[in-house]
C-alpha positions as CSV (number, residue, x, y, z in Angstrom):
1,X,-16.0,2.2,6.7
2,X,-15.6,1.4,3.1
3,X,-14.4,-2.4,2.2
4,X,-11.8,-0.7,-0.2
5,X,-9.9,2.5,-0.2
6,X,-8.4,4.1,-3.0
7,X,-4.6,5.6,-1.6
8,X,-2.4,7.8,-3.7
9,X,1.0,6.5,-2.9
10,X,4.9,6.8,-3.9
11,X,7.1,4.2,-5.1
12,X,10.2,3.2,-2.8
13,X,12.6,2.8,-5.6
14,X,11.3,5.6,-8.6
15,X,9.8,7.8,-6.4
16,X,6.7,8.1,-8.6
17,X,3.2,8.5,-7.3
18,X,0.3,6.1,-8.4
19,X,-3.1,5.2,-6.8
20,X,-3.3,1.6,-5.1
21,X,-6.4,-0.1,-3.8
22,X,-6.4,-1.3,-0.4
23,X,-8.3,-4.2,1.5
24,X,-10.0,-2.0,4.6
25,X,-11.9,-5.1,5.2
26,X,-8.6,-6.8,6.9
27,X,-7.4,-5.4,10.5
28,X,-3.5,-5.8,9.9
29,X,-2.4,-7.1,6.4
30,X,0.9,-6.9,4.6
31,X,1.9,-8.1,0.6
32,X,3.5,-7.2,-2.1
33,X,2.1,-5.3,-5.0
34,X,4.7,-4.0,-8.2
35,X,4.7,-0.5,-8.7
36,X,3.0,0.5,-11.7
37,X,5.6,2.8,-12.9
38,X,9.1,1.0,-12.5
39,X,7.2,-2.2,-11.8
40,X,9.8,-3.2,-8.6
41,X,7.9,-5.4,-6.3
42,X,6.7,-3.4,-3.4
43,X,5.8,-4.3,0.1
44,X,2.9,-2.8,1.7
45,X,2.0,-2.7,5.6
46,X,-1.6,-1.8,5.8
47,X,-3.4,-1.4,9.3
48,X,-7.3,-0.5,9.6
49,X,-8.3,0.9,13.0
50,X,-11.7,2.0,13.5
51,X,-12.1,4.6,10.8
52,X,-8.4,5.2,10.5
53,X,-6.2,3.7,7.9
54,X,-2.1,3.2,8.5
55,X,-0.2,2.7,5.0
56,X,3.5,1.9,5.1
57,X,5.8,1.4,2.2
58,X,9.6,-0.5,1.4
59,X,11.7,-2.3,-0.4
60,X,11.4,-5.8,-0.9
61,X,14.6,-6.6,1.1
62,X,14.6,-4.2,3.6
């Protein structure tokens, strides 16, 4: 599998769609990474199994 993984995603807050990078190299991982639109902060759940990659998205006080 790829080290990094381009994923097209949409904000929590705006709604709008915009391409984040994700770190495939890291089993379970989550941060937070400002949208690129509305620039709100963003908190990403990111899971690599095997070939498969999880993506899920909130708000930062949720």
């Amino acid at each position: 599998m790829e080290l990094s993984k381009v994923w097209r995603v949409n904000c929590p807050y705006c709604g709008e769609a915009f391409d984040a990078i994700l770190d495939c190299s890291v089993e379970h991982q989550e941060y937070i990474e400002d949208c690129e639109v509305c620039c709100r902060p963003i908190v990403f759940d990111v899971a690599v199994e095997n070939d498969d990659v999880y993506v899920s998205l909130r708000h930062e006080n949720e």
